[in-house]
N, C-alpha and C positions, 0 to 999 in steps of 0.2 A: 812127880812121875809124869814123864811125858806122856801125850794121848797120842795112840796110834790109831790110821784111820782106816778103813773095810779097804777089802780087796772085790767087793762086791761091783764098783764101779769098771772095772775091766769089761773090755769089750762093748761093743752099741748094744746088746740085750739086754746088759746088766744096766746102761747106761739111762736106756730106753725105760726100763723097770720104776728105776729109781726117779725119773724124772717124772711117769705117769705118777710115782707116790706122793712126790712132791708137791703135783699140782693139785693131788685129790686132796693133802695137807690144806694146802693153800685155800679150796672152795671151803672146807668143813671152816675154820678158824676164820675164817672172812667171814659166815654166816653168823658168826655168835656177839656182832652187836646188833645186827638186824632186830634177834631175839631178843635181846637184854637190854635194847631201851625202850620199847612199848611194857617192861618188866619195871625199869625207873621210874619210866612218867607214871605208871600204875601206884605207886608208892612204896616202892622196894628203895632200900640204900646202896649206893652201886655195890659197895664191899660185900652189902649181905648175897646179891647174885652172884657175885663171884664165889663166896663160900658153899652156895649151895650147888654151882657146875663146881667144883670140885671135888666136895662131899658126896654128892651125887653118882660121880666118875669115881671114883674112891670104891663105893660100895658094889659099884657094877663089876667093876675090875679084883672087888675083892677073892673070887676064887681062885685067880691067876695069880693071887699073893700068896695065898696058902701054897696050892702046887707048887709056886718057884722059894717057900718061904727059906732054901737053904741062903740065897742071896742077901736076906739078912745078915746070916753072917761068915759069907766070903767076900761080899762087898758094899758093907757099909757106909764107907764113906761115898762111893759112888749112890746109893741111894739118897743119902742121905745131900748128896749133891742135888740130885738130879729135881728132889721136892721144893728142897728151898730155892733154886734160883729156878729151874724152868716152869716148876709149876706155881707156888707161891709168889716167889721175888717177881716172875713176871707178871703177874696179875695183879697183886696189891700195888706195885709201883704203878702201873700203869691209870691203873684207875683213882690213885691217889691224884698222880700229877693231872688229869685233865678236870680233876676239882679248883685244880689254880689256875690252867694254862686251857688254851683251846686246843680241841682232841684234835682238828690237825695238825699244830706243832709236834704236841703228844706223840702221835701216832710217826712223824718223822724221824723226830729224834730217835724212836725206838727203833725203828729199821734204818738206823746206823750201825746195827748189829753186824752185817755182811761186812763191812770196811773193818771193825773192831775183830770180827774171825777171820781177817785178812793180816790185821796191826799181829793179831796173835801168833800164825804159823808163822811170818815172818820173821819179828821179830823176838820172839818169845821163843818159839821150839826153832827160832831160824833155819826155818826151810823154802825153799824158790817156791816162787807162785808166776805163773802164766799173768803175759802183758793183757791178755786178755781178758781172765779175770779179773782183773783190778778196771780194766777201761769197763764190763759188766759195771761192777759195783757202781763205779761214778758216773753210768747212765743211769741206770737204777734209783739214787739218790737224786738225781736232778730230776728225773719223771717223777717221782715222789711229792719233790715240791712243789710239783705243777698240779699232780691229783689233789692234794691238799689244802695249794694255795698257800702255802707259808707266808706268803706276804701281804696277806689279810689280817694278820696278827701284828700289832706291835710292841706294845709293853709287856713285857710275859713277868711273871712274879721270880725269883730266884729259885727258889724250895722245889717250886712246881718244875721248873728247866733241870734242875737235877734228882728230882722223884723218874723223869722221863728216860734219863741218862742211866740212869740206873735200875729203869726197866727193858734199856737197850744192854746194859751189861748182863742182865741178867738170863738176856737171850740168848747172849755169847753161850753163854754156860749148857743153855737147851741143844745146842747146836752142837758143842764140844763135847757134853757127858753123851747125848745121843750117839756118837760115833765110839767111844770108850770099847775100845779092845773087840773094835770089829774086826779087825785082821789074825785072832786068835783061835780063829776054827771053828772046834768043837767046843773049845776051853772057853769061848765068848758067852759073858753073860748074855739070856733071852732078853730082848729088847720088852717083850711081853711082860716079862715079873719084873722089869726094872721101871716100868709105864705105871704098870698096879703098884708097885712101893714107892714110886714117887708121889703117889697120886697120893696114900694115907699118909705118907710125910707133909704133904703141903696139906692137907684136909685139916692136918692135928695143927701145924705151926698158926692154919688161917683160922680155925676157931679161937685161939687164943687173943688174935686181934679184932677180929670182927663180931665177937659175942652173939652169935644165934640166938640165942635166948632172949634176944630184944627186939626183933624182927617181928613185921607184921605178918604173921604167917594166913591171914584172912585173903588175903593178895592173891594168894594161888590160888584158892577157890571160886575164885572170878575171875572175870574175862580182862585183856588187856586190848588197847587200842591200837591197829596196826594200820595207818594210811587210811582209817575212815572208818574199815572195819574192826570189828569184837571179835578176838581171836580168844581160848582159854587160856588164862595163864600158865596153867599145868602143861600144856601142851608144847607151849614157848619152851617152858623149862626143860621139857625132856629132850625136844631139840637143842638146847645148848650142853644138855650132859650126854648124848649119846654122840651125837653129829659132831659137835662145834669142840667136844673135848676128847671123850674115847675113840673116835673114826679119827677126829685130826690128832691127838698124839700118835696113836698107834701109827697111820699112814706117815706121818713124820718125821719119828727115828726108824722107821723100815728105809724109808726116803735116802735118811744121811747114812744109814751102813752102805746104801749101793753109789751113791754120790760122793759126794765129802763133804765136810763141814762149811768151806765157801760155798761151792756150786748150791747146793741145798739152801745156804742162805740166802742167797742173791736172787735163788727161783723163788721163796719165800715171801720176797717184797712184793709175788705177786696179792698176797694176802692184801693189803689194801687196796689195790685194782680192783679187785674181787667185791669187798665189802662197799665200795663206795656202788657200784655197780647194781650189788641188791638192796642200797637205800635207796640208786635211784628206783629202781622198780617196785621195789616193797614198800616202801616208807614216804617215795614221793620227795625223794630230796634232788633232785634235777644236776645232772653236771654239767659244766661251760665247758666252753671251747680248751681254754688251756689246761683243762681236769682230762678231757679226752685226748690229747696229744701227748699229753706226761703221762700215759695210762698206755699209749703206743711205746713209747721212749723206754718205761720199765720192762714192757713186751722183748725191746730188744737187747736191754740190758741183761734180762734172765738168759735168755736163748745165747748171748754170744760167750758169759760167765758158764753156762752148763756145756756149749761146744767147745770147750776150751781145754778138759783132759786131753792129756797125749794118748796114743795108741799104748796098748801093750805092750811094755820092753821098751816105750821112748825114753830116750836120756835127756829130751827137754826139763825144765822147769814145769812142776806141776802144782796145781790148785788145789791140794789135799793139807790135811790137818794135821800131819806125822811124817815118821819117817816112810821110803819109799819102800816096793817089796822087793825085797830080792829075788835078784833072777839066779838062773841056773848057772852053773858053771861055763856052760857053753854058750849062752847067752852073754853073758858077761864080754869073753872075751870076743864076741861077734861084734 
């Protein structure tokens, strides 16, 4: 079934909308390693954090499951998408591979998502994308590997290079289900009940591998160390399930209904900007000269990938996920 994408991105308000959702996407999900590694070095296993921001987000969002529970079952496979790759698949891949590989490779490879929801409308639902966006994306990637440092890394393990790649595939999918039948009106599923049932899908898939039940739950009830200071664990953790997952999904897929699935992406890469940004200030992790110029270069790679739709009614090639919408009768033949 092909994915069509919102109609929401018309015009600079909608444009405008979507982009502040995008960026407030981008701070919330950038904050949530700040959190979650004064939660490691404490003596959590990274998987068990990740189950408990999800479970967490699961339970918060649980009423928004009930009220939309007809979604269940009008569209199940879209939930049942949307748990396993954007909320699960990208979390456990993620945090698997940078047990092999160093989390700046990690973190690279995974935002090769915006190029791969590029390979996708392309070539997959073959529809035009703007030269624009695509020169976005391959600023984007190349700032990337300057925030990073890619080339601080050299021998990476195999397993680990493709746990990565397949927490960048798995983002395609956040990005692609996110947009799912925005163009449908009234008939669109709520982004809201599709956030809450993705969120108990991936809650149920990640308990199955991460086993809670082994976890040092003594952890939370003490203080975690952040840059010098004792901060409480418990406190960490509610900023990684309120902020870093409920505010950033939600703001997310509101994001790609007014956007589309590249532009959204490509502003997304600003997410490690962001996060390197508040180690250096939280955590005391300093960046060099070429982590701040590749942190400029992603700046402009977002901004020229997001000015890159056509106006309303243009017959250029566009940077959307689906087909385009039709115009009116008289529009057409104008």
């Amino acid at each position: 079934m092909p994915v069509h994408t919102s109609q929401g991105s018309q015009g600079n308000h909608g444009r405008g909308v979507g982009l502040g959702l995008a960026l407030a996407s981008a701070v919330a999900f950038g904050g949530s390693g700040v959190a979650a590694k004064p939660l490691i070095q404490a003596g959590l296993n990274p998987l068990h954090v990740v189950w408990l921001r999800v479970a967490g987000a699961a339970l918060v969002m649980l009423p928004l499951a009930v009220r939309h529970r007809a979604l269940a079952r009008g569209r199940p496979t879209l939930l049942a998408g949307f748990g396993l790759l954007a909320v699960a698949g990208v979390q456990a891949c993620y945090f698997a591979a940078i047990s092999r590989i160093p989390v700046g490779v990690a973190l690279l490879i995974e935002y090769l998502a915006p190029a791969l929801v590029l390979g996708w409308v392309r070539f997959v639902q073959r529809r035009p994308v703007t030269r624009a966006a695509a020169v976005g994306v391959v600023l984007a990637a190349g700032g990337l590997a300057c925030v990073v440092e890619v080339w601080s890394g050299l021998g990476f393990d195999p397993l680990g290079l493709l746990l990565a790649l397949g927490a960048a595939c798995c983002q395609v999918g956040y990005f692609v289900l996110s947009d799912h039948g925005g163009d449908a009106g009234e008939q669109a599923p709520d982004p809201l009940g599709v956030i809450a049932h993705g969120l108990l899908v991936g809650a149920a898939v990640l308990t199955t591998v991460t086993r809670p039940w082994r976890m040092d739950w003594s952890v939370l009830a003490g203080t975690a160390r952040m840059n010098g200071t004792q901060v409480p664990a418990f406190a960490l953790l509610a900023w990684i399930v309120l902020v870093a997952t409920v505010l950033a999904y939600v703001t997310g897929v509101l994001s790609v209904r007014r956007l589309s699935p590249p532009v959204a992406g490509v502003v997304a890469c600003l997410e490690a900007v962001i996060a390197t940004i508040l180690a250096w200030v939280m955590l005391g992790e300093h960046l060099s000269a070429p982590q701040i110029l590749g942190g400029a270069v992603v700046l402009a790679g977002a901004f020229i990938a997001q000015s890159s739709a056509p106006a309303k009614g243009s017959a250029e090639p566009v940077a959307r996920g689906g087909t385009e919408r039709e115009l009116p009768a008289h529009e057409t033949a104008a």
